[in-house]
N, C-alpha and C positions, 0 to 999 in steps of 0.2 A: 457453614460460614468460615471455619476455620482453614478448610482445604482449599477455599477461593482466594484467603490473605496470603496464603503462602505460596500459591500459584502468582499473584500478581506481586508478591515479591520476587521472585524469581524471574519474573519477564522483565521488573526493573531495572532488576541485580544485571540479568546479560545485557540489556539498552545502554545500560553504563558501560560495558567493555566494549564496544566499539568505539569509543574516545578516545581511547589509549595506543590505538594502533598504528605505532609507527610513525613514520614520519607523512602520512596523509591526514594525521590531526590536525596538522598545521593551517590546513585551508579549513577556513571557515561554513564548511558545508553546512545550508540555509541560510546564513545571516552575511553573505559573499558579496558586497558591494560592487567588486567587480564585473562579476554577470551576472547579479540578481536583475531581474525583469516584473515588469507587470500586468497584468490583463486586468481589463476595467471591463465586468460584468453587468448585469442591470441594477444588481443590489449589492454588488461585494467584488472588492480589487483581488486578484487571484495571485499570488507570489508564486516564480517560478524561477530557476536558472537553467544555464545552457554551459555543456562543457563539450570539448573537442568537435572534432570535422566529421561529415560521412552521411549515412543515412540513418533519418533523423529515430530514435530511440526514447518513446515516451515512456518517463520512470516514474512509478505513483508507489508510496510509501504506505506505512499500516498506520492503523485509528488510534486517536488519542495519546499514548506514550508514541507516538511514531511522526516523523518529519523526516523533511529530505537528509539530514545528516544523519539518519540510520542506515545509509548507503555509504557510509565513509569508505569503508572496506571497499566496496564495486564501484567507484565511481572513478579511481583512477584506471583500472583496468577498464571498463568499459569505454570512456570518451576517448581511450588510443582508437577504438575499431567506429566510432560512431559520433554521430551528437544527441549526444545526452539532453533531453527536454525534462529536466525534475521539477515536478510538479506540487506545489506544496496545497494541499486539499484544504477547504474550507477551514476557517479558527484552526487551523493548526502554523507554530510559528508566525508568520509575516503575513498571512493569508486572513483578508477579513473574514468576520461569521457570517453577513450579511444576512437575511430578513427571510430567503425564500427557509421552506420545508427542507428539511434534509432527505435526501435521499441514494444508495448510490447512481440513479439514471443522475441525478444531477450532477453526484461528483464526474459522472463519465461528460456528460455536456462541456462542462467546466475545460476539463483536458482538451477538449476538441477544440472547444475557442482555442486557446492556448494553442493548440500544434496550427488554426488556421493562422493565428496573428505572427504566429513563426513561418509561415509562407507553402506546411505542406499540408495537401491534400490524405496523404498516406504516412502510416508512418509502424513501427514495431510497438510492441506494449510490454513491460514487465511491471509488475506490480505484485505487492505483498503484502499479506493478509488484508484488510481493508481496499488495498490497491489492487490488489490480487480481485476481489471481487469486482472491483469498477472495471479491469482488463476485460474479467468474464463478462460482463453488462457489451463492453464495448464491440467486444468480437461477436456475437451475439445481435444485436441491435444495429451494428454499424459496421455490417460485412464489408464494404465496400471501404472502409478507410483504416483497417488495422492488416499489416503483411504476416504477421506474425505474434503469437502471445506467449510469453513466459509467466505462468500464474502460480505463485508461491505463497503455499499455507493458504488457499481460500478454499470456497464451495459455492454451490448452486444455492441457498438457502439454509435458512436455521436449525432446519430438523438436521443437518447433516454435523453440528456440532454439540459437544460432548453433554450432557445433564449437568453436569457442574458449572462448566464454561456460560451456559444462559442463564442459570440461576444467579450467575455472578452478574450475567448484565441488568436482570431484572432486580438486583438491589442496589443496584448506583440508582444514584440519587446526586445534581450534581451540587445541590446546597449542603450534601452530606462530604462529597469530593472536593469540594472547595474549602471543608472547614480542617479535613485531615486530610490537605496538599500534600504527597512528599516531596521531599529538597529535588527533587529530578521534575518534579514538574511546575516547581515555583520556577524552574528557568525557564521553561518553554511556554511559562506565564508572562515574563519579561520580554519575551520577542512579541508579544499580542501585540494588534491595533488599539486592540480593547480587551485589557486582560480585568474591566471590571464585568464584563460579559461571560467569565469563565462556567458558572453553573450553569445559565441558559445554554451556552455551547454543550455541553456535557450532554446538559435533559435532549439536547437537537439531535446529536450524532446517537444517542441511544434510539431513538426514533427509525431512525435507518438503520441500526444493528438490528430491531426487531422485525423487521419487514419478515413477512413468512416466507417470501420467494423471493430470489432478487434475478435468476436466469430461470425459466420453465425448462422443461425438458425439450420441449417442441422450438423454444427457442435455442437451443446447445445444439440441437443438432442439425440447426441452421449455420453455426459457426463454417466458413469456408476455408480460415487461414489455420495452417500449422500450428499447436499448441502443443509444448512443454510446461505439464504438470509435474510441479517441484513440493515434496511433500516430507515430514520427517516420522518415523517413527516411533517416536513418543512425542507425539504433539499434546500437549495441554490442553488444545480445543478442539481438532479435527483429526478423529481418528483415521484409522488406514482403510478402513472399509469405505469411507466417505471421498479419500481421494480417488479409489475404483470407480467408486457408483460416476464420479464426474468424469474420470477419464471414458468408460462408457458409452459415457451418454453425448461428447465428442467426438464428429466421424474422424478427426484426423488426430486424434491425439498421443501423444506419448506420456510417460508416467515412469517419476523419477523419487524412487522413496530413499533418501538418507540413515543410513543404521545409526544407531546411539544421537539421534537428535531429535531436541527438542522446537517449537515454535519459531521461536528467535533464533536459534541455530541458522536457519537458511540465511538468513543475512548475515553472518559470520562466516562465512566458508570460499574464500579467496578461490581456494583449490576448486571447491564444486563450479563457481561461475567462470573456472577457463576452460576445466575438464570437459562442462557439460555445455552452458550456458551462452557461451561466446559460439560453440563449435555450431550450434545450433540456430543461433541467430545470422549467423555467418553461411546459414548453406544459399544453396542457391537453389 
């Protein structure tokens, strides 16, 4: 128990330094009146925004500590080369909980509404951790509408992350995480529709964290579009053997392991998303 507090301190601890950076703090990434948007699902309004020109780039952020302003860092770089569709995922920030089952096939449904009501058919995918896994759902399931996937910090399923990391999700409890809130998520309680709905939200998305498989093997390597696997090594959740076994199991993949980083790491590395991540998105 004690190795899981100090793990999910530490993933706090870096969600907090992306605030700080620079003068992109300024824009109010997730809470942006300017181009926040919405999509009106069957059971829940989906919050979304849209930044710069180009071909369209759907951005899906990681679960629970995670919303679109954990892109603060990538988000000015990226909408120079594209348009950025950031996607805010179910109860997270501005995004209702709404009634269905969680799952991530839903969160990936969710995004596709969203890229149709934004007018494309196709469109690139990045996503991390949580996001990361709906990217895989998408490429996967919905060969025909993703060009390209940049999937950071995820897996194929549960077995593929750490024995600590699952025992950490099998004891949330979210009437336990709503009594001992930290100050970083009493804010991201404040953006709710319904932030008296926060434990039910929690019990939901653990739901979809335990699913046993969330891409099969036989579905990965139905994937037809280009995938950039972004991976660190010393992840907290998904060790280095797990981002092999995915890359693998991908006929066209490539496989990007960062030295000296952690989980939250990939979303902190300006330098990696121009080095790698643009060059890549950008091929033809």
């Amino acid at each position: 128990m004690k190795n899981n507090t100090v793990i999910r301190s530490l993933f706090i601890l870096m969600l907090f330094s992306f605030r700080s950076y620079g003068q992109e703090a300024v824009i109010p990434y997730g809470n942006n009146p300017d181009v926040g948007k919405y999509l009106q699902t069957e059971d829940a309004k989906i919050y979304y925004e849209v930044y710069g020109v180009g071909e369209p780039l759907l951005l899906l952020h990681g679960g629970y500590y995670g919303y679109i302003d954990e892109y603060s860092q990538y988000l000015p770089e990226l909408s120079k080369h594209f348009k950025v569709i950031a996607v805010g995922t179910r109860g997270h920030g501005k995004s209702e909980i709404g009634t269905a089952t969680y799952s991530y096939h839903l969160f990936a449904q969710d995004a596709l509404k969203v890229l149709t009501q934004e007018g494309h058919e196709k469109a690139m995918v990045m996503g991390f951790s949580d996001g990361s896994i709906t990217g895989l759902i998408l490429a996967a399931r919905y060969t025909d509408r993703v060009d390209r996937l940049v999937s950071m910090g995820g897996a194929l399923g549960v077995h593929a992350y750490r024995k600590e990391a699952l025992q950490q999700i099998w004891e949330m409890e979210g009437a336990n995480e709503l009594k001992n809130l930290h100050p970083f998520m009493k804010e991201r309680q404040q953006l709710m529709p319904e932030p008296e709905r926060f434990a039910e939200w929690v019990d939901k998305l653990k739901r979809a964290w335990l699913e046993p498989v969330w891409v099969t093997k036989e579905q990965a390597a139905n994937i037809k579009c280009p995938v950039l696997i972004v991976g660190a090594d010393r992840d907290q959740y998904i060790p280095a053997g797990s981002l092999v076994e995915t890359q693998e199991a991908i006929p066209n993949a490539q496989l990007l392991i960062l030295p000296n980083s952690g989980h939250v790491s990939l979303i902190l590395n300006p330098e990696m998303l121009k080095l790698f991540v643009i060059p890549f998105l950008s091929e033809e």
